[in-house]
C-alpha positions in Angstrom: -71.2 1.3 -15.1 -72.1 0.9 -19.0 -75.5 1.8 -18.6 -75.2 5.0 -15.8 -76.4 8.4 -17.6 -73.0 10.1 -17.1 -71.1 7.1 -18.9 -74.4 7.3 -21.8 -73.9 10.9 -22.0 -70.2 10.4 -22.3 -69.8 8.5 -24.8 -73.1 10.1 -27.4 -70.9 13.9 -26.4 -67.6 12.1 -27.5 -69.1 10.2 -30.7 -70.6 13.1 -31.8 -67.6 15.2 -31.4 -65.9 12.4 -33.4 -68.2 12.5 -36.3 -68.0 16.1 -36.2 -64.1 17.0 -36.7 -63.8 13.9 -39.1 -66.6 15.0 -41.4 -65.0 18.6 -41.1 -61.4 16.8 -41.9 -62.3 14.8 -44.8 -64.9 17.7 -46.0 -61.8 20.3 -46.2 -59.6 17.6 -47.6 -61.9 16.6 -49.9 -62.6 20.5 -50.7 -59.4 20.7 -52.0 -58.7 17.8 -54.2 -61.7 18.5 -55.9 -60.8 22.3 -56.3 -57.2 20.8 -57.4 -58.9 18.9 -59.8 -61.7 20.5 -61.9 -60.3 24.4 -60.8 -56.4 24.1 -61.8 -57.0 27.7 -63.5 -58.3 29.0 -60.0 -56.0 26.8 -58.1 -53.0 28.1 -59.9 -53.6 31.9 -59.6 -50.9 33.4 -58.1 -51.7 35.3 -54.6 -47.9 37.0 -53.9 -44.5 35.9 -55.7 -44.5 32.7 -56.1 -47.3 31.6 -53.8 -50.6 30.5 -55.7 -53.8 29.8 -54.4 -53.6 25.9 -54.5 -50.2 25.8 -52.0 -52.1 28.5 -49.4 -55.5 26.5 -49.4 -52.6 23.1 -49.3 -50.7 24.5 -46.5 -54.4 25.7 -44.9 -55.1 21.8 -44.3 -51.8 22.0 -42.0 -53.9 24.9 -39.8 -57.2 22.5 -40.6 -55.4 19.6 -38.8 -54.3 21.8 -36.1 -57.6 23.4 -35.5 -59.2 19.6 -35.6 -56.5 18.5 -32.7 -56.8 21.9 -30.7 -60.4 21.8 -30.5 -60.3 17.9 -29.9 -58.2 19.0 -26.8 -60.5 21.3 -25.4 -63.2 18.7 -25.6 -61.4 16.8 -23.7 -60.1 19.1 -21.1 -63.8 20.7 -20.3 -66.5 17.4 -21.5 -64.6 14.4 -21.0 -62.5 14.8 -17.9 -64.5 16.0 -15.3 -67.2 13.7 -16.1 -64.6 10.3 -15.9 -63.2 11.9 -12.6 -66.9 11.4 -11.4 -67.6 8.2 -12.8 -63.9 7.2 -11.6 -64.9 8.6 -8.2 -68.2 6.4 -8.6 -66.8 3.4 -9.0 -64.1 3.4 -6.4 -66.5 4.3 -4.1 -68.5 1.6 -5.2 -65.7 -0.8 -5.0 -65.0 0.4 -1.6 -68.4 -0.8 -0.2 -68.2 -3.4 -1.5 -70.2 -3.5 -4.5 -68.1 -4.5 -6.6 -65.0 -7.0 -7.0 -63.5 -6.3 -4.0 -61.2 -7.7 -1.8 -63.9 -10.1 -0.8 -64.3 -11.2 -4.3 -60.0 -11.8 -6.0 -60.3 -12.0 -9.7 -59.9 -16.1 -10.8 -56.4 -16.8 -11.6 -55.5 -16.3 -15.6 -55.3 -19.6 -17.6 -51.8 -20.5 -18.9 -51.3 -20.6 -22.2 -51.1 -24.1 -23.2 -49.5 -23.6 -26.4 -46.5 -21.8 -25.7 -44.9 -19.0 -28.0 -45.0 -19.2 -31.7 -42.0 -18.5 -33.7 -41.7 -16.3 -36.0 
């Protein structure tokens, strides 16, 4: 199964995806400690009341996060799932015909654990 074109495909769409929203997490995040740091005259103007630039683009890394995990979602709902039902599908089938480790073929009992529990 690890070397089928849907699983290869898979796993490069999910990495990349990956790589994507956490360089787009730690970029925003990073965005703003730097802004906090060498800006505090930018970061401290006031937008309304008592509500400054710095808190908005703070409280933006709240909607950053939630964007991240929304999109993750829909990743997940319209790449990844359909292509595991298939492979899923694949390899019961496979299994079925015997292909596999079938009934024909039990998995070997487990070993016991000689050594017993450890305390704590």
């Amino acid at each position: 199964m690890a070397h089928d074109p849907a699983y290869l495909s898979l796993r490069h769409a999910h990495r990349r995806f990956g790589v994507k929203a956490t360089a787009t997490a730690v970029g925003g995040f990073l965005l703003y400690v730097l802004l906090s740091s060498f800006t505090p005259g930018l970061m401290n103007r006031s937008l309304s009341g008592h509500l400054t630039l710095g808190l908005a683009l703070g409280l933006g890394q709240f909607v950053l996060m939630a964007v991240i995990v929304w999109r993750y979602l829909v990743h997940l709902r319209t790449r990844v799932t359909p292509v595991v039902r298939g492979l899923r599908g694949l390899a019961r089938h496979h299994e079925a015909t015997g292909g596999g480790r079938g009934p024909a073929h039990p998995e070997p009992p487990a070993a016991p654990y000689d050594r017993g529990y450890r305390s704590w």
